[in-house]
C-alpha positions in Angstrom: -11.2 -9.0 0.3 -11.0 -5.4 -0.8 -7.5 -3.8 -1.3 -7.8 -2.2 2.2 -8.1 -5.3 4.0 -5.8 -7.2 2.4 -3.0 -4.4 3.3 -4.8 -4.2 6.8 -4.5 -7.8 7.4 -0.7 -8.4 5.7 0.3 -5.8 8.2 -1.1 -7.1 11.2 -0.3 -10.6 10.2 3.3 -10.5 8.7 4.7 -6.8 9.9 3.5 -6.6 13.7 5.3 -8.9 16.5 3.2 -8.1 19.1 -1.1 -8.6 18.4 -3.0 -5.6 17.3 -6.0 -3.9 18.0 -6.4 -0.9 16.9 -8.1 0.5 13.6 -5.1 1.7 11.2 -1.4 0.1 11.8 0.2 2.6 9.9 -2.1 5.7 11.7 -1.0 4.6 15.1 2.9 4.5 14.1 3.7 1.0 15.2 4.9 0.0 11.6 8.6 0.7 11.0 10.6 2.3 8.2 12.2 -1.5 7.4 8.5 -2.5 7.9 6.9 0.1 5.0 9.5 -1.3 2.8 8.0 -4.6 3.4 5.0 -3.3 2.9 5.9 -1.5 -0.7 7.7 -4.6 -1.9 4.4 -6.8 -0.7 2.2 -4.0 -2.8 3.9 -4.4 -5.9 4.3 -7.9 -6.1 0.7 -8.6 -4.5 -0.8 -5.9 -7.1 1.7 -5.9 -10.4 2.7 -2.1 -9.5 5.7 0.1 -9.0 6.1 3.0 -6.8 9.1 5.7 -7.3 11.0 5.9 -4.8 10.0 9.5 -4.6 6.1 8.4 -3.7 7.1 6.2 -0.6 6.7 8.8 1.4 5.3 9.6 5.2 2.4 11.4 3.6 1.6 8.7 1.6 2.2 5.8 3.5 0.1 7.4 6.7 -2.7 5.2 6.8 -4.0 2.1 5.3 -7.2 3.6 3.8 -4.6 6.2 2.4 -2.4 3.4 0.9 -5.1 1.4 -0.6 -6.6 4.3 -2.5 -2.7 4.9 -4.0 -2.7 1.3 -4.5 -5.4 1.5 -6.5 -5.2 4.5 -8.6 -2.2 2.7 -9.5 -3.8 -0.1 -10.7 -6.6 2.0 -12.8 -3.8 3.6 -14.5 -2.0 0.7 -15.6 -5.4 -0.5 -16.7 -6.2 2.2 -18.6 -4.9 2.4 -22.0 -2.6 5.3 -23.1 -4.1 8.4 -24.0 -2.6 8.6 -27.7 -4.1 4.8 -28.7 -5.7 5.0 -31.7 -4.7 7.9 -33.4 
């Protein structure tokens, strides 16, 4: 399961009360503010990340393709090695 889906599929199944059937959760507005801070404490524990508070924002949070994609660019950074390593 890609990133994506896993995010698509921990909203529908742990965020939503009612059953969904649309494409994007987060697109279609029926995810809360209490329910995007579900969401970004599921992401960092699910992935190993943090996010600022300053990043969890409307613009970022917009849509699950959107989130997945800052998910992970998150997760290629923390991969990647620091730019000064061996000098």
């Amino acid at each position: 399961m890609n990133t994506e889906e896993r995010i698509h599929t921990f909203i529908v199944e742990e965020l939503l009360e009612q059953p969904f059937s649309g494409d994007d959760p987060l697109d279609e507005g029926v995810v809360d503010s209490l329910g995007i801070e579900q969401l970004v404490d599921f992401l960092e524990y699910e992935y190993g990340i943090e996010f600022a508070d300053q990043e969890v924002t409307a613009e970022n949070f917009a849509t699950v393709p959107g989130v997945a994609a800052l998910v992970d660019d998150k997760r290629a950074a923390a991969a990647s090695p620091p730019r000064d390593a061996g000098r």
